[in-house]
C-alpha positions as CSV (number, residue, x, y, z in Angstrom):
1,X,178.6,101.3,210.7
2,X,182.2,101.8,208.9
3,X,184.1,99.0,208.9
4,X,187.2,101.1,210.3
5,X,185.1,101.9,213.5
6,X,184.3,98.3,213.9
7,X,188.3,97.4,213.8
8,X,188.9,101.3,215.8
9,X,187.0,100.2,218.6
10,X,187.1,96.1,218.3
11,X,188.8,95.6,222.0
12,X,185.5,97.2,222.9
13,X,182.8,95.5,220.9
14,X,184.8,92.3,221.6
15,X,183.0,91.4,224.7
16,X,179.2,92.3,223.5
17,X,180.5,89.9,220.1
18,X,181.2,87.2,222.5
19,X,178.2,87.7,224.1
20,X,176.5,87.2,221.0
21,X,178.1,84.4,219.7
22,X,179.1,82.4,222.4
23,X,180.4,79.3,219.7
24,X,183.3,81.8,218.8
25,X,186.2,81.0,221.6
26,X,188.3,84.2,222.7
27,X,190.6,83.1,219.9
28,X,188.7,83.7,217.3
29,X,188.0,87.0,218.5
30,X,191.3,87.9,219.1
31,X,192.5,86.9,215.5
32,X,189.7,88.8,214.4
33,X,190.6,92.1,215.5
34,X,187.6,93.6,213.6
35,X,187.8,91.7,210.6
36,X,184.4,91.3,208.9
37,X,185.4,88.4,206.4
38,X,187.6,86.5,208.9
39,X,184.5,86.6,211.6
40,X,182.3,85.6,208.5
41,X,183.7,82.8,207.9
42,X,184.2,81.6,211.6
43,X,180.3,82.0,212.0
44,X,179.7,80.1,209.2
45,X,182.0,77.2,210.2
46,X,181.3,77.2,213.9
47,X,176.9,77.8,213.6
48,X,176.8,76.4,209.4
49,X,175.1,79.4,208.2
50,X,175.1,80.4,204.6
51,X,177.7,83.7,203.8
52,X,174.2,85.6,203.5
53,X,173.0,84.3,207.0
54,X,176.7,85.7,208.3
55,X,176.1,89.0,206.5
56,X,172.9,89.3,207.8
57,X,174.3,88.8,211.5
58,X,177.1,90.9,211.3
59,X,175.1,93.6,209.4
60,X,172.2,93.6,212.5
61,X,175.5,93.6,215.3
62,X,176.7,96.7,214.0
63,X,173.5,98.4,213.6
64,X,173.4,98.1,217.1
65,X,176.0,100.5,217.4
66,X,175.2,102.7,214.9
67,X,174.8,106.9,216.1
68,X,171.4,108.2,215.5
C-alpha cells in the first residue's frame, strides 16, 4: 500500500491500528496521523521489537488493505 493512502485514509485505519496494537494509547495514534517511521518507532519502544520486527508489522497491516 502507498504510504499517502495510509496517511489519506489514517482517521479510518486508526481504529483497526488500535485494534491491533492495543500498547499504542490514542495519543500515539493521533500524533501519528499515518506516519510510518513515527508509528515505528512507538512499536518498538512500547512492544521492544527490533526496526525489522516493526517493518515487518506495519508491512503485514497494510497488506491487509491492499486492492486486489
Amino acid at each position: 500500500m502507498n504510504k499517502d493512502i495510509i496517511a489519506g485514509n489514517w482517521q479510518q485505519l486508526k481504529g483497526k491500528a488500535q485494534s491491533q496494537w492495543g500498547k499504542l494509547t490514542d495519543d500515539v495514534f493521533d500524533v501519528a496521523e499515518g506516519n510510518r517511521e513515527y508509528l515505528s518507532g512507538k512499536l518498538q519502544e512500547q512492544y521492544g521489537w527490533t526496526r525489522e520486527r516493526t517493518e515487518d508489522e506495519i508491512n503485514a497491516f497494510e497488506r491487509q488493505f491492499e486492492k486486489h
